[in-house]
ROMAR-332411 format. One record per residue (C-alpha): x, y, z; residue in one letter; residue number from 0. Coordinates in Angstrom, 2 decimals. Each point is the difference from the previous one (the first is absolute). Layout:
// ROMAR-332411
<atom <X,Y,Z>,'A',NUM>
...
// end
This chain:
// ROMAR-332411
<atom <-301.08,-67.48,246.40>,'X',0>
<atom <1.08,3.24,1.29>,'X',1>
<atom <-0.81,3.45,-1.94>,'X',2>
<atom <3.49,0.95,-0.63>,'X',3>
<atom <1.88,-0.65,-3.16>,'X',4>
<atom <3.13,-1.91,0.05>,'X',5>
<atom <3.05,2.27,-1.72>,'X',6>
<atom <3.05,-2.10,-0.31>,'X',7>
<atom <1.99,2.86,-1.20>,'X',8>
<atom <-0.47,2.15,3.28>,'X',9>
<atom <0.25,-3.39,2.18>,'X',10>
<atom <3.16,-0.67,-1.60>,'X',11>
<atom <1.75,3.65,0.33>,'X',12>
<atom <-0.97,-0.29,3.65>,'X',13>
<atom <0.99,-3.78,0.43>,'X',14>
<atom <3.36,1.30,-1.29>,'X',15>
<atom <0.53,2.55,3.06>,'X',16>
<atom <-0.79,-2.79,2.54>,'X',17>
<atom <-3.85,0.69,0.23>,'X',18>
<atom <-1.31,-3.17,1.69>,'X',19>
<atom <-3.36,0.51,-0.78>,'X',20>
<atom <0.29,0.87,-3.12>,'X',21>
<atom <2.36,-3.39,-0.88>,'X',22>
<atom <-2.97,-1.70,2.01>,'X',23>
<atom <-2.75,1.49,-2.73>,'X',24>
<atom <2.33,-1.88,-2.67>,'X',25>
<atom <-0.02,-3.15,2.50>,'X',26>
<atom <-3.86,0.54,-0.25>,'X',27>
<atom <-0.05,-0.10,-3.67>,'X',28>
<atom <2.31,-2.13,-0.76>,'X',29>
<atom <-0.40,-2.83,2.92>,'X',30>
<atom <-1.94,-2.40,-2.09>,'X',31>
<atom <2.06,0.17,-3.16>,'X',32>
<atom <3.26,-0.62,2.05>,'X',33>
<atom <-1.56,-2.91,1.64>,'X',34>
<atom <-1.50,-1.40,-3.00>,'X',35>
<atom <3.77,0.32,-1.67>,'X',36>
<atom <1.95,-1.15,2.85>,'X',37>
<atom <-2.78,-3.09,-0.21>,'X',38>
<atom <0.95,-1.02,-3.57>,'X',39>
<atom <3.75,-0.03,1.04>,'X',40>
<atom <-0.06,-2.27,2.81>,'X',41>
<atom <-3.65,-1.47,0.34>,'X',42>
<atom <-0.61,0.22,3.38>,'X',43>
<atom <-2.27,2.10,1.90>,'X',44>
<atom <1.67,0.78,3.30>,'X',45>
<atom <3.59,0.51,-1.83>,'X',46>
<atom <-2.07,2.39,-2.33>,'X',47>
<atom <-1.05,2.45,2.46>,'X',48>
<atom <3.36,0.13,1.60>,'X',49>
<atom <1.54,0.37,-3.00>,'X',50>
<atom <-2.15,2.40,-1.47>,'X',51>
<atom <0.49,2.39,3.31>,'X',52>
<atom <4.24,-0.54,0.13>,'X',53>
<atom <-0.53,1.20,-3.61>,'X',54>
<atom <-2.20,3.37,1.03>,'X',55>
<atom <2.83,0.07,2.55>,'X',56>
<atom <3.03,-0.11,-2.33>,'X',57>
<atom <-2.13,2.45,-2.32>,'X',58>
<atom <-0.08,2.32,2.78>,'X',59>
<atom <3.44,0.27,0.91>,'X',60>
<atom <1.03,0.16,-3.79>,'X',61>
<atom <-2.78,3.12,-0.71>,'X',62>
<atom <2.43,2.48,-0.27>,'X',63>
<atom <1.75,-1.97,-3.16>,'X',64>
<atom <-3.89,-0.43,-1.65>,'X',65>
<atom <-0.38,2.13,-3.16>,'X',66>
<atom <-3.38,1.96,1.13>,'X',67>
<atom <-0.39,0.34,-3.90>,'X',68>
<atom <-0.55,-3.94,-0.79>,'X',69>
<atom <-3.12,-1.77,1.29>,'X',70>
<atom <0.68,-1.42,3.73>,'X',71>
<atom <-1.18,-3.65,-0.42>,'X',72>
<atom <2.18,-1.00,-2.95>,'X',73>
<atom <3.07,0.69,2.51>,'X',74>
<atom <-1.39,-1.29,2.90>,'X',75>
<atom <-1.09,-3.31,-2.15>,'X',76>
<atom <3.98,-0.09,-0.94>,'X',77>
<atom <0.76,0.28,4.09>,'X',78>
<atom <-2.79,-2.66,0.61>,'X',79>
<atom <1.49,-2.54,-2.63>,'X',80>
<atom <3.62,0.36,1.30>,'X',81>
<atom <-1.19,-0.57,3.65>,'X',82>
<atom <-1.95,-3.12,-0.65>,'X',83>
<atom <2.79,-1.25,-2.60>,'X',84>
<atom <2.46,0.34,3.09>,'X',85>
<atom <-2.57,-1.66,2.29>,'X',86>
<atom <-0.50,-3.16,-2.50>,'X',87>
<atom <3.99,-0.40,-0.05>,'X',88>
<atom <0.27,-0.19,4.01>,'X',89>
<atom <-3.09,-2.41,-0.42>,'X',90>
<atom <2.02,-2.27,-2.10>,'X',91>
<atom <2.91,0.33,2.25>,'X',92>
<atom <-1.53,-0.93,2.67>,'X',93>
<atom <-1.96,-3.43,-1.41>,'X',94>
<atom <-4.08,2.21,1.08>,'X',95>
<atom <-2.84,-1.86,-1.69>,'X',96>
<atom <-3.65,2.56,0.65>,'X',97>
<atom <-3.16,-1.30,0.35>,'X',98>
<atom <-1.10,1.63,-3.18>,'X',99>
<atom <2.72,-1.38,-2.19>,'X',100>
<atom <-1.02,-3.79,1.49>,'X',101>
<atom <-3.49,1.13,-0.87>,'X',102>
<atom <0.94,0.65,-4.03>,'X',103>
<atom <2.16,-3.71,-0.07>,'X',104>
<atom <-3.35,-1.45,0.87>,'X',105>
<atom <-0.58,0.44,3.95>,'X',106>
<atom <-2.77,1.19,1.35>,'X',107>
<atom <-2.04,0.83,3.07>,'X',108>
<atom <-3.41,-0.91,0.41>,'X',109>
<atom <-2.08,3.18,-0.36>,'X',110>
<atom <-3.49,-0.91,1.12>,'X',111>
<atom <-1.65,3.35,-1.55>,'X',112>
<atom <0.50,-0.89,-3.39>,'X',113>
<atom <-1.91,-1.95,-2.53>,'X',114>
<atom <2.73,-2.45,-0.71>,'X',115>
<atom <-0.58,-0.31,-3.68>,'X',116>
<atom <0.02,3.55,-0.55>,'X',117>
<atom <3.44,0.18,2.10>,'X',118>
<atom <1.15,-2.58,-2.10>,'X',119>
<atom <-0.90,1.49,-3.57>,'X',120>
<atom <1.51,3.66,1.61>,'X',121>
<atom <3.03,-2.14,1.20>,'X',122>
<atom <0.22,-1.53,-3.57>,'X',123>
<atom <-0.10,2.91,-1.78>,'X',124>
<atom <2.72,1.72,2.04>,'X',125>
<atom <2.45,-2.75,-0.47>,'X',126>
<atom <-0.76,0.08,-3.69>,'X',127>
<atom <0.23,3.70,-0.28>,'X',128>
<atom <3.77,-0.44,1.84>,'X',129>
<atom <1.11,-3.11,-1.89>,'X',130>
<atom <-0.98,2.36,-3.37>,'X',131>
<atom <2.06,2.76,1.69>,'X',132>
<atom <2.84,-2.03,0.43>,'X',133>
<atom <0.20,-0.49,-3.82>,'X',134>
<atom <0.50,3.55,-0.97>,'X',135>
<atom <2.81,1.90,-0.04>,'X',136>
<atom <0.75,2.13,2.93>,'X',137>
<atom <-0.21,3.37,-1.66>,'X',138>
<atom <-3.76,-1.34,-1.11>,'X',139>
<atom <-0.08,-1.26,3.61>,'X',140>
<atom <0.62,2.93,1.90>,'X',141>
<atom <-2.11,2.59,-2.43>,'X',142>
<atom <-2.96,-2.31,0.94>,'X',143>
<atom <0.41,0.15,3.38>,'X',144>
<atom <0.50,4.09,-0.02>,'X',145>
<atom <-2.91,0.49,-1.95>,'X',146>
<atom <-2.87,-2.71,0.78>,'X',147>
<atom <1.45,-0.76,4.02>,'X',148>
<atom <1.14,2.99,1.02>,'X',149>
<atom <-1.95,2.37,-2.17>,'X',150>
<atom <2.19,1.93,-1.36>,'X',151>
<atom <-0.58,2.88,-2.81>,'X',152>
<atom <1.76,-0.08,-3.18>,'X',153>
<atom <2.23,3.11,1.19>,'X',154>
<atom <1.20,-1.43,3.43>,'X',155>
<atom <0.96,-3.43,-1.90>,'X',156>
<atom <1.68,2.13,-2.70>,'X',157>
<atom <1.84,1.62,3.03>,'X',158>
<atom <0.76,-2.98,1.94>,'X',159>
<atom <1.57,-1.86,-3.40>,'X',160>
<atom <1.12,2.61,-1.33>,'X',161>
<atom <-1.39,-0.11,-3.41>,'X',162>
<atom <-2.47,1.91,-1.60>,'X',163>
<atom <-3.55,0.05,0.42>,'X',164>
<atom <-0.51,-1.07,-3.70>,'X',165>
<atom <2.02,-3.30,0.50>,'X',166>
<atom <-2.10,-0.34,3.21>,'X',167>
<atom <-2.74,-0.65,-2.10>,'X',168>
<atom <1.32,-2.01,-2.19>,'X',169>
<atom <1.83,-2.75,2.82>,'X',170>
<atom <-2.84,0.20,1.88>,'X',171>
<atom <-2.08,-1.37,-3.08>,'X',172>
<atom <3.06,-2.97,-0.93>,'X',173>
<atom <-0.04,-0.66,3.71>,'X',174>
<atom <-4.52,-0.20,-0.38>,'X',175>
<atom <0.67,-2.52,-2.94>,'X',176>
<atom <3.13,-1.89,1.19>,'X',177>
<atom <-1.99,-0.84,3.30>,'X',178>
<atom <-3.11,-0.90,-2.21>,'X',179>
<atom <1.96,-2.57,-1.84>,'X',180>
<atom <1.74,-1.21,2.90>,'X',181>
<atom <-3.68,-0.67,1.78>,'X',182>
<atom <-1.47,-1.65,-3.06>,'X',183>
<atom <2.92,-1.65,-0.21>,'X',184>
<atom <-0.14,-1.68,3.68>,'X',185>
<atom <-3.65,-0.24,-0.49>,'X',186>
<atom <0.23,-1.98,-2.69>,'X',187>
<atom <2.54,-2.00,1.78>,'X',188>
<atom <-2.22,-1.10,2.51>,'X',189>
<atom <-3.36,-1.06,-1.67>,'X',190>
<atom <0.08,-3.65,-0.58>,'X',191>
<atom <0.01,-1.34,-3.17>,'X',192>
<atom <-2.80,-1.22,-1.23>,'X',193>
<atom <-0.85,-3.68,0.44>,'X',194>
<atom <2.72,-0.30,2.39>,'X',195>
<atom <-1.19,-1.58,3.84>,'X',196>
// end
């Protein structure tokens, strides 16, 4: 970790007069939260990256429209989500299958560095955890996934939905319930009844 203190306001205000390196200290900052969101989108590593840096790209070239009063990731998460959305629609076009989507229908490699019962429980639980997601509503949905995958605060989600930070709260805790219920739901789906073979 270097000594110096990030300032996204000053990063910005430069990024907006064509400052390379100061767009490249919001690359720096931002790189793993624009991966991780590109990720969730279209679920495949290699696609992620790419489409994480056409996205820094496209945020680069639009800087001059960015509102250097409103936090930087919300709007870059909005330029993020529109490029993978378009990405996923040639996808279909086109017929593409990735290796990660085969891999969450039930495929997959051998990976000798695992302990294959702990891969299977992790495996498990991640298929739960999306068949659960599935079930809610998308507004629950995509809250979820700003706030517990992407790590959002409360204020850039109340930017990015436009809503207040107050009703943040409160969707944010349906959304916590509703995807309780839905996994105790499934869970209690598949235990087997008892006496049954």
């Amino acid at each position: 970790m270097g000594s110096a203190v990030f300032d996204e306001e000053t990063a910005v205000r430069a990024a907006r007069r064509g400052d390379r390196a100061a767009f490249g200290a919001l690359v720096q900052e931002y790189g793993r939260r624009a991966y991780a969101a590109a990720y969730g989108f279209v679920r495949n590593r290699e696609d992620a990256l790419d489409l994480a840096q056409e996205s820094f790209a496209r945020a680069f070239r639009a800087m001059g429209r960015f509102d250097p009063k409103m936090p930087f990731y919300p709007w870059l998460y909005r330029i993020i989500k529109n490029t993978c959305l378009n990405h996923l629609k040639k996808k279909r076009r086109h017929g593409e299958t990735s290796l990660d989507h085969l891999m969450e229908s039930g495929y997959d490699a051998e990976d000798a560095g695992q302990d294959p019962r702990e891969a299977g429980e992790s495996a498990d639980d991640q298929r739960l955890i999306r068949r659960a997601m599935a079930e809610l509503t998308p507004d629950h949905r995509e809250i979820l996934r700003l706030r517990h995958l992407l790590e959002f605060s409360y204020a850039e989600i109340a930017v990015q939905l436009g809503i207040p930070q107050g009703t943040v709260m409160s969707r944010l805790y349906a959304a916590r319930q509703a995807l309780r219920r839905a996994l105790e739901a499934l869970q209690g789906a598949n235990e087997t009844p008892p006496g049954a073979v």
